[in-house]
N, C-alpha and C positions, 0 to 999 in steps of 0.2 A: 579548427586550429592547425591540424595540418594537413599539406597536399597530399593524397597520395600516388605521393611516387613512385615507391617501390612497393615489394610484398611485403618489406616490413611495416606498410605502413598500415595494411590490416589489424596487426597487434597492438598498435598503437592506436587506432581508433575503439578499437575494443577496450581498451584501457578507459580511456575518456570515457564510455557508458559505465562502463564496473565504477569510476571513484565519481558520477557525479558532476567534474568540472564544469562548471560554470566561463563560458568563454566570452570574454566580453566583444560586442558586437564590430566587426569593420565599418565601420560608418564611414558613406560616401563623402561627409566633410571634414576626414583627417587630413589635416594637411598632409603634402608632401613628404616620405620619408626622408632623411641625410641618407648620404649616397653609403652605400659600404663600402668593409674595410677592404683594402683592395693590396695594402702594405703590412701585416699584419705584425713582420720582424719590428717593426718601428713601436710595438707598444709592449716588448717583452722585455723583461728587467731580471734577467739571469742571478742577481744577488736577493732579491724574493727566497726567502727559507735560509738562508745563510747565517740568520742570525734566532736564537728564541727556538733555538729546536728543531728546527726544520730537515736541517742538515743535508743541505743541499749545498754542492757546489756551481760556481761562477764559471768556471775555465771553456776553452775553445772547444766545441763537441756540435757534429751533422744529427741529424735525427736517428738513432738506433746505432750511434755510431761505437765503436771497438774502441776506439781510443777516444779519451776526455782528454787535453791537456792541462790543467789546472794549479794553482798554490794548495802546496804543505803547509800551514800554518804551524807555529810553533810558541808555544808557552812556556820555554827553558830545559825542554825533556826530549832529548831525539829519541826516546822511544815509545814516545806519543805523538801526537798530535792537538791542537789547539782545538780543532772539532772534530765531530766523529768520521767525517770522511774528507779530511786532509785540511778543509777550508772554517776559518771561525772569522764573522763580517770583526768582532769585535777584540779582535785580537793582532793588529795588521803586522805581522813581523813573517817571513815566508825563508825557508831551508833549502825549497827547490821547488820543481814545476813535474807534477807527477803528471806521466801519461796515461794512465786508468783509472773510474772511480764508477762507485757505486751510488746511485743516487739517492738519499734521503733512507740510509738506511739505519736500524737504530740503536748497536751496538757503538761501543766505544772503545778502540777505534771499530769502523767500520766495516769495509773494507779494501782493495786492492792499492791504491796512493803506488803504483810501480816506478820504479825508476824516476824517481825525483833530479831533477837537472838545475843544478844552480850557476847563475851567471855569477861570478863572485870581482870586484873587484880592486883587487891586493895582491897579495904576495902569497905562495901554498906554502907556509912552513911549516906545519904541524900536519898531519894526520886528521880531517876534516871527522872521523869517527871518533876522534880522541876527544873533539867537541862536543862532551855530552850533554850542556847546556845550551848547545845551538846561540854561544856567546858571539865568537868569532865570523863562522861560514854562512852568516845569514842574516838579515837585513831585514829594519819596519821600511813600510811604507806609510803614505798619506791614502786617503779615499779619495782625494781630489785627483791622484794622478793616477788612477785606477778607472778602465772602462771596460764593462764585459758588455758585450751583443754576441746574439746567438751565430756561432763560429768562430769567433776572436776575442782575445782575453790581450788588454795592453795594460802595465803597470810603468811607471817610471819607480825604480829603489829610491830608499834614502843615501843608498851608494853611489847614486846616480847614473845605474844602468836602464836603459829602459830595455824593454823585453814586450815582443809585441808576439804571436800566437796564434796561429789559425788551423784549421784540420781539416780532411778527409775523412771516410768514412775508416781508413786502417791507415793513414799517415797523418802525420802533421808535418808542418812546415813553422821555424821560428828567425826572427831577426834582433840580435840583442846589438845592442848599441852600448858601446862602454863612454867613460868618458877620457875625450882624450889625450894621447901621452901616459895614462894609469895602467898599472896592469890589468890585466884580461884574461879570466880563465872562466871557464866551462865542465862545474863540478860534475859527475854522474856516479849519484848515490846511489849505484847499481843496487844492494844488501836493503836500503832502506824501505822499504814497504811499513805501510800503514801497520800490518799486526807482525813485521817482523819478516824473517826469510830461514830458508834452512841451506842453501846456498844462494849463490850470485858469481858471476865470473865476467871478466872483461878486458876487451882486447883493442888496442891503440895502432895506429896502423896509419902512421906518419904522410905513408909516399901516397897511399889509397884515399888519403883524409878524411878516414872512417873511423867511425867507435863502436865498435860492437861488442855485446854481450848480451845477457840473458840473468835472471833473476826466479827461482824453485822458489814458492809460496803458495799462500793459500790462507788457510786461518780464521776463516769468516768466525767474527763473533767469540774469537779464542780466548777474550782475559774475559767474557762474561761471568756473573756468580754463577749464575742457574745450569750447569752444566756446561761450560763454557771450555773445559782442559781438555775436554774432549773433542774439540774442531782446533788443536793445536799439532795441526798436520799440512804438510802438503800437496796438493793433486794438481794444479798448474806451472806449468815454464814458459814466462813472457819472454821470446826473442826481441831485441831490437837491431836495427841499424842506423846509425846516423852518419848523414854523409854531410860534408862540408862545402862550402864556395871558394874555400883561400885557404893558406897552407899555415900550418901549426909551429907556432914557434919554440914550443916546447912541450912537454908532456911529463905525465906521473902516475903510480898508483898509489893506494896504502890498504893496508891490510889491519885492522884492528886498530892498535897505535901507531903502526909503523907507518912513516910516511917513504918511499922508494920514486925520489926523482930521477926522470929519466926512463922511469923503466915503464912498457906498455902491456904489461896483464898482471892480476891477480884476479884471488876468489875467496869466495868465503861469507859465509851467513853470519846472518844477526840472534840465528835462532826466536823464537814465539815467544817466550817469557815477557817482562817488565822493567823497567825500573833498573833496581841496580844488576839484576840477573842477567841483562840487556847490553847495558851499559855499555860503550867503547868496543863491542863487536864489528863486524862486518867489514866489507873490502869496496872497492871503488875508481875510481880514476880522474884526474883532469887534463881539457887539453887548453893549451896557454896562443894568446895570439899579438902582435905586435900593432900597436895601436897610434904607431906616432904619424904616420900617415892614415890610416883609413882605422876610424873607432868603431866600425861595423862589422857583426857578421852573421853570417846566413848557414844556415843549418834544415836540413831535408831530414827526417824523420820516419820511417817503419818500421810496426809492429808488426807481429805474429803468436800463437800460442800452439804451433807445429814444430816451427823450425827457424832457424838466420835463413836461409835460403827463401822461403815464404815470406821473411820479414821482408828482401829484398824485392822480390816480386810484388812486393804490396805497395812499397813506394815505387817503384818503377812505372807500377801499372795506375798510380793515381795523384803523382806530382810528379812532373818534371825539373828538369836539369833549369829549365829558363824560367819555371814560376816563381812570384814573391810572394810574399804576406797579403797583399793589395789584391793577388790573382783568385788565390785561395779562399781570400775569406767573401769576394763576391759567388765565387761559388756555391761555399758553404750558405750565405745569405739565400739566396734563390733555392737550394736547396729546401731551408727553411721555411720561405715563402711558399716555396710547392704544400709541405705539408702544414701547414697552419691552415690557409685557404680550405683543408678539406671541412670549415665550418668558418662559412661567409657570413658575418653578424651585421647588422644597420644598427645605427645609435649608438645610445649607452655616450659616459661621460670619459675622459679620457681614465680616470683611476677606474673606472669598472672594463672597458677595455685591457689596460695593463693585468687586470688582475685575472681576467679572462683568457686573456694570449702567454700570460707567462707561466698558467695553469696546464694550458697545452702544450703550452713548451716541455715543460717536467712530466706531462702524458707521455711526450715521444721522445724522452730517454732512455728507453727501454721497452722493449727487451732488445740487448746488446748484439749485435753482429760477433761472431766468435769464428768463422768462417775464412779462410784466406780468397783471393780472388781467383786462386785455380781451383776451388770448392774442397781441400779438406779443412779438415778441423779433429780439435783434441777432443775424444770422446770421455764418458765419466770412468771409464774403466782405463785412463791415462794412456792408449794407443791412438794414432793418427786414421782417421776414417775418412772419408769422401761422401758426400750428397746425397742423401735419399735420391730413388727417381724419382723426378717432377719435383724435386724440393728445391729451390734458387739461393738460399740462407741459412746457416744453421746460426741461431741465438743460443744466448745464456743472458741468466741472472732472473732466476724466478722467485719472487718473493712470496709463493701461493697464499699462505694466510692471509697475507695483506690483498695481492694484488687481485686476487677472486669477486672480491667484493664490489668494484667498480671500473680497476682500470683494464682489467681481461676482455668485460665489455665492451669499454670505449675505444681498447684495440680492433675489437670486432668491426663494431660497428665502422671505421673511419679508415680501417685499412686490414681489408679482407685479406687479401693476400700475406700481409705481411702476420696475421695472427694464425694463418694455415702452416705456414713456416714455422711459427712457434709452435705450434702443436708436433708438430713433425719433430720439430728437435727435441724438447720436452721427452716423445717416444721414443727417440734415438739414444738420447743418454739413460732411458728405462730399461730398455733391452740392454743397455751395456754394462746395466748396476745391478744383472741376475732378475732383470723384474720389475725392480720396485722403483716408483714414480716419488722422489724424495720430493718432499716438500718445500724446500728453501735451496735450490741450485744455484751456488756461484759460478760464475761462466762455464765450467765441466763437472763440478765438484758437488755433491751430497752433502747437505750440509748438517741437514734433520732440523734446522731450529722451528722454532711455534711446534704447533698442535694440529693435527685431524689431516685430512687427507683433501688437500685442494685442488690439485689438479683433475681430479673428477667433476667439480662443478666450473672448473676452467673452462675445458673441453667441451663439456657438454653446451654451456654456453657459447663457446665458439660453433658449433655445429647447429644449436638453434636461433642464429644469427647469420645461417648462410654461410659460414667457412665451410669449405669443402676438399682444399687443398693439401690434405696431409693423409694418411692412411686408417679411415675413418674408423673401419673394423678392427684393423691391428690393435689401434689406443683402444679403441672401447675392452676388448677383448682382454688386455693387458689388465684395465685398470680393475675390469670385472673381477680377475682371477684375484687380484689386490685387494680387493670388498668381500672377496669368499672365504679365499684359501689362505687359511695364517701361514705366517714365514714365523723363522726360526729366531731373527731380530726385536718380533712382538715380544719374546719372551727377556729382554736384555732392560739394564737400567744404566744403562753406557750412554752418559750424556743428558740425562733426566735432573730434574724435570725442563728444563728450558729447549734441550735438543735431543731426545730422546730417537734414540733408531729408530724404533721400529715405526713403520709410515700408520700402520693399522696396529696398533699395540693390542698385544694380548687379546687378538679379534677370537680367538675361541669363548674367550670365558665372556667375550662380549654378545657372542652370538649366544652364550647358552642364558645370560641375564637379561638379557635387551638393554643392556647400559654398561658404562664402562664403570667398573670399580674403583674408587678411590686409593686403599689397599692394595688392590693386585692390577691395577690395570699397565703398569712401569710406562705411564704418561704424564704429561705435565699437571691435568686438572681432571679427573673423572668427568664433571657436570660438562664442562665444556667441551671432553674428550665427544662426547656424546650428542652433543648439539651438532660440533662440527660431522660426525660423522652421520647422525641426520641428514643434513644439507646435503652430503656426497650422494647416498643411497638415493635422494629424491632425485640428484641430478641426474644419478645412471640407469635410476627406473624412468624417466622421464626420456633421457635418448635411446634407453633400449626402445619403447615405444616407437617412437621416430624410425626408429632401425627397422620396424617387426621383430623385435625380439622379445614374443610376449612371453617365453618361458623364464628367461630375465628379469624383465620389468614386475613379474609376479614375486620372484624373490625378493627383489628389493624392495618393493612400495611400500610395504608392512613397515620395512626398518627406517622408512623417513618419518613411522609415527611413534620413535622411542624417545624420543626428546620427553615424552610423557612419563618417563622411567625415572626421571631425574626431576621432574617438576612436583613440587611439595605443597599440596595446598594449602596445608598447616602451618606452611613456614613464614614467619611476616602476618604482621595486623593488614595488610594490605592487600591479601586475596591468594598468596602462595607465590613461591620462588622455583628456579631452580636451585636445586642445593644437593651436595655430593652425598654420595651413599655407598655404603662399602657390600664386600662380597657375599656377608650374611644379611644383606635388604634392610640393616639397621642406617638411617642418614649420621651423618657426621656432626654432630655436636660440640660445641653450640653452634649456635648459627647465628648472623647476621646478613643483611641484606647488604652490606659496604665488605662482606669479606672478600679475600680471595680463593680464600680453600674450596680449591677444587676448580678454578677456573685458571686461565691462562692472559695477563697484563687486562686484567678487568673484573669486576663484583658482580655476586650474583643480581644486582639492580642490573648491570647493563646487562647481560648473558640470559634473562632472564625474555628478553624481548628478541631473540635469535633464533626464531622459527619463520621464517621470511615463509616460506613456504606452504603452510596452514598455521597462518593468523587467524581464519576463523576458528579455528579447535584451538588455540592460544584465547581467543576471547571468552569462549565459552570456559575454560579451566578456570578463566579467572571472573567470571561470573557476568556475562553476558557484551556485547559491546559496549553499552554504556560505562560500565564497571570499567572494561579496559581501558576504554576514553578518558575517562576519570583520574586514571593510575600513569598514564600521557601525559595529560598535565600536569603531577607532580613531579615527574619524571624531568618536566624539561621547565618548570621552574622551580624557583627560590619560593622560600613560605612569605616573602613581603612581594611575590607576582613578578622579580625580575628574571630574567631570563639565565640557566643556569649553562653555564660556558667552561666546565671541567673547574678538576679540585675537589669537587663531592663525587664520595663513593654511591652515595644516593642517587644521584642525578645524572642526566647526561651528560659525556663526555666526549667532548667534539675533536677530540686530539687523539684517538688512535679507531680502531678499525673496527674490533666489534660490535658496538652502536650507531655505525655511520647511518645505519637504512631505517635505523627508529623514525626519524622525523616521518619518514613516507607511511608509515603506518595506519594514522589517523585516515587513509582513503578506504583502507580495507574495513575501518568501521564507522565508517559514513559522515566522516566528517575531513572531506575532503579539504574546505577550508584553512582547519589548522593545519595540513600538513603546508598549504602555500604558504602560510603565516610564519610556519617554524622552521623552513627551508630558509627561505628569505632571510630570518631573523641572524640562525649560525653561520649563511654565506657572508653577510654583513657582519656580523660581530667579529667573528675569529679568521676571515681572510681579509686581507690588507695588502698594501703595497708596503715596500723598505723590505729593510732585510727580516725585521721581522715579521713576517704579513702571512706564515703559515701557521695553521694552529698546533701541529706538531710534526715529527719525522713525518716525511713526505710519502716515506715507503716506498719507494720505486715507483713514482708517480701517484700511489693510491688516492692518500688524499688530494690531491689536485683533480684527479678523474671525478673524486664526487663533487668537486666545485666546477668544473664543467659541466655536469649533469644537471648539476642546479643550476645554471644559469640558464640553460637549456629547458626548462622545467620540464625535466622527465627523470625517471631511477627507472633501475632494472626490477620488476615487481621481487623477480627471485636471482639470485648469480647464475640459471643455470637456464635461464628461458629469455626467448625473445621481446615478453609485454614488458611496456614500460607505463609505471605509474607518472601522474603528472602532478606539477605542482605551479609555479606563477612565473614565466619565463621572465626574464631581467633584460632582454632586447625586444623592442619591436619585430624583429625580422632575422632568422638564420637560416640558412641554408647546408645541410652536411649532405655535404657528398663525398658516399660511403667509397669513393676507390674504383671503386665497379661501374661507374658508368650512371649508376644510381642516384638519387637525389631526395631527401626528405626535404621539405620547407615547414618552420614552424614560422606561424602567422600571430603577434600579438602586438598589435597595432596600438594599444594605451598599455602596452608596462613602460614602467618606470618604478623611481627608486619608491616613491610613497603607495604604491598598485601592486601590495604585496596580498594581499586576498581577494578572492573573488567567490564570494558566498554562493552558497547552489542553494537552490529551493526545491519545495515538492520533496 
């Protein structure tokens, strides 16, 4: 089934013996394959996840790129948003065009939406903040006059402005067209940010026909219940500059309600709050243009998170004075085109293409370039740093809990280089945060949200995939000391349960039980606390190995078999759960298998199958393979045999990240079959094309990485190792080539849509 290509592709054949597959034969009289995809941007549908949860935006973004251009959407409340990260498909009315966002992430709001830029055109009499119903300063649109392709976002208003959008990797470039003889202004809701600002300042500069300012925020996830008042702070300052083509005919600020024509700076935040707490804050600017001869204008755009000077060199160094919209966005297309091709597919129908390329599209969102083009960047400890040596990038925007599980791999595997980088940066804002390797990083900033310690099986999985480009010892070293030596944080309940400090909560008392306490562990869920931290221990005994570090590897290996600390065979007519347990070894009572107590956005039914890495001591707990087979199947159907697609706490749920890896299961207990069977089934059921076609928050690519995976039929057998389990590939023919010169080919010359099992015998 596959060539091998490379050295990965030993682990990969080795897989194929361990589950069994069954590879159906290349018969000399297959016809002819269709040629491959050779255009890959032509089948990617950027509003995919926009609508049903997904929470993905549309707007103008390169692969990895720093700036998103995109719609603010609005639903009557500027101090919200319509979706969680600026865009709702079902809501079409837009406030302004933010340059930063976060992809599919699942807070409400989200977060970054910076500097929102509205074409508006009318007259500026009032104070566009005094607008707090986003009555006035903000405009529906149709979807018919709405097109996103990956690098360009064009809308016509119901105002009749069109507004068209394209970017760079740290600029973008825009051309609004008003209609003519109307007036024509160019809002820039510096204070606006998706979770609010604690300043913003902004400077108008007539003779220069520039707008600059800068906007202090941050906020990730700050009006959450679960600990949420606690990320109501700031660690970032997005510089911009915008530079013009034609001269301003007029200009203004306002400040709260004050509107001040004429005049070119003010400042001032919106502050984090909500609602009416919110309300008619913050400062801003517009600049006004004369439309009665020429209803066009063109607008040059950089960013920065250093400095205005950075912002400047960012556009200098990557749009010019002569480019357009038209120049840019072939760019950015080719750009696109580069990295999609790093997995060349034959066949497939046009909606499993679409659903395919637009799945990789939201792969390679992220992790974000945060980096200027002379290499500094803002460090987590809010000082301006410069480039690891041998580093080319520094990123942000780690989602670890989510992103561990599929798409940290698929970084791996498809773009080496660019996942060494991430590791490297990752380290860099470790060392600058005293140490500790926070689990949820927005572009610089600590955020703590979810549970357990993910960047240890990040890492590790990068490094047993061949990345080699980051400071291999340093991070190991770091993260070991984080797995040993409690911080002073484990002991805090600042932000709990949903964002809890401390990365390793209460690792004393965890070390002294072999399980995290319900009670005292100041975590989001004991049971899960302790799963996840399983998973870690096995990833950094597993690369101390790799390393020679067997004095290491001995500490830890023991502690990736504590998951057994937590698992209750009493618990459930169905063979035992995990289920939480407090500091005196008594479990938490009652218990149900649909609860949460003690786990983190999931029951102990799914959390209970979160031992990726000894399933067979997971089968045998629960009374042999067959038994666990057994418990598989009810798992992932309905009691009338239909297939169970979220909503029960019982069963699987295919809409967020702790059960992604279940399906693949069934090869570790020799029934390789159903796993092609159940792979295929949830790739089909819960992915689709339209806006709604994701089966829930995207997570910064995560889900989408496991529907690449699937299509590919293969998983990572564990997050933190190179074998990959297989399952029923959905093209006849792909080709990934890993970046490196490298090449896997998988060969499955009769899949198709009805060729979703292939029974193994003997």
């Amino acid at each position: 089934m596959f060539s091998p290509r490379s050295w990965l592709a030993t682990a990969l054949a080795g897989a194929v013996l361990a589950t069994g597959l069954a590879v159906p034969a290349d018969a000399a009289s297959t016809p002819s394959q269709p040629p491959k995809v050779t255009d890959p941007v032509a089948y990617v549908d950027p509003l995919i996840g926009s609508a049903g949860g997904g929470n993905t935006y549309p707007g103008a973004v390169v692969p990895f790129g720093m700036i998103s251009w995109s719609p603010t959407n609005t639903a009557g409340d500027q101090t919200n948003a319509a979706g969680s990260n600026g865009y709702s498909y079902n809501t079409p009315r837009v406030r302004g065009f933010a340059l930063t966002h976060v992809n599919g992430a699942g807070c409400h709001p989200g977060a970054a939406g910076d500097v929102p830029i509205m074409p508006f055109a009318g007259e500026v009499t009032s104070s566009p903040t005094a607008d707090t119903t986003d009555a006035v300063y903000a405009s529906s649109f149709d979807h018919a006059d709405e097109k996103a392709v990956p690098g360009r976002y064009t809308v016509t208003l119901d105002s009749g402005v069109k507004t068209d959008l394209a970017v760079t990797t740290r600029a973008g470039i825009g051309e609004f067209t008003f209609p003519k003889g109307s007036p024509a202004n160019l809002l820039f809701r510096v204070s606006n940010s998706l979770n609010g600002s604690e300043d913003a300042e902004i400077t108008i500069d007539p003779k220069a026909r520039t707008v600059t300012g800068s906007v202090l925020t941050g906020a990730f996830c700050g009006r959450r219940a679960n600990g949420g008042e606690n990320n109501r702070k700031s660690y970032y300052r997005l510089h911009f500059v915008a530079a013009f083509d034609r001269a301003f005919s007029g200009q203004g600020t306002w400040v709260n309600g004050e509107l001040r024509k004429g005049a070119k700076t003010a400042s001032g935040g919106e502050g984090y709050a909500t609602g009416a707490d919110r309300a008619g804050r913050g400062s801003g600017g517009y600049v006004s243009f004369d439309t009665s001869t020429d209803a066009g204008v063109r607008m040059r755009i950089g960013i920065s998170y250093t400095s205005l000077d950075a912002a400047h060199r960012n556009l200098d160094a990557e749009i010019s004075r002569r480019d357009d919209v038209d120049a840019v966005a072939a760019r950015a297309r080719r750009a696109w085109n580069d990295a999609l091709r790093s997995i060349e597919v034959t066949g497939g129908t046009p909606d499993l293409l679409t659903t395919f390329y637009t799945a990789m599209y939201h792969a390679y969102l992220q992790p974000n370039v945060t980096s200027d083009v002379g290499g500094t960047y803002l460090g987590s400890d809010g000082e301006v740093h410069r480039l690891a040596k041998g580093q080319k990038v520094q990123y942000g925007n780690f989602s670890g809990w989510d992103q561990y599980r599929a798409h940290t791999q698929l970084l791996a595997l498809l773009e080496p280089q660019v996942a060494g980088d991430y590791a490297q940066s990752l380290y860099n804002l470790a060392r600058q945060n005293g140490g500790v390797w926070d689990r949820w990083v927005h572009i610089n900033g600590p955020t703590h949200v979810m549970t357990g310690d993910p960047s240890a099986p990040a890492l590790a999985g990068f490094y047993a995939l061949g990345v080699r480009n980051f400071d291999v010892r340093g991070a190991f070293d770091s993260l070991y000391k984080q797995a040993t030596v409690p911080h002073e944080s484990g002991l805090s309940d600042k932000g709990c349960p949903g964002q809890c400090e401390g990365q390793r909560p209460n690792l004393a008392e965890y070390l002294r039980l072999h399980y995290a306490p319900q009670d005292t562990c100041h975590c989001w869920g004991g049971a899960a606390e302790t799963l996840e931290d399983a998973t870690a221990d096995f990833a950094l005994a597993d690369w101390a190995a790799r390393l020679g570090r067997r004095k290491e590897r001995d500490v830890l290996l023991p502690r990736a078999s504590w998951w057994r600390s937590t698992f209750n065979p009493s618990a459930g007519a169905e063979g035992g759960y995990q289920q939480a347990r407090k500091a005196d070894g008594s479990w938490v009572w009652p218990f149900s298998p649909t609860s949460e107590t003690g786990f983190a956005q999931g029951t102990s039914a799914t959390y209970t199958w979160m031992v990726q890495h000894d399933v067979s001591g997971l089968a045998a707990a629960m009374g042999g393979r067959q038994a666990a087979a057994a418990r598989l199947d009810a798992f992932f159907h309905k009691p009338d045999g239909s297939w169970a697609t979220g909503g029960d706490g019982f069963r699987y749920d295919p809409t967020n990240e702790p059960g992604i890896h279940v399906p693949w299961l069934y090869n570790a207990l020799g029934q390789p079959w159903k796993t092609q069977e159940t792979v295929r089934a949830m790739a089909s059921l819960v992915y689709k094309t339209g806006p709604s076609g994701l089966p829930g928050n995207d997570d910064l690519g995560t889900m989408s990485a496991w529907y690449v995976f699937a299509a590919l039929g293969m998983y990572p057998q564990t997050p933190s190792r190179a074998e990959m389990l297989l399952s029923s590939p959905m093209f006849p023919k792909a080709r990934i080539k890993r970046g490196d010169g490298r090449t896997i080919t998988v060969n499955a010359p009769q899949a198709g849509p009805t060729r979703s099992t292939c029974r193994a015998s003997g």
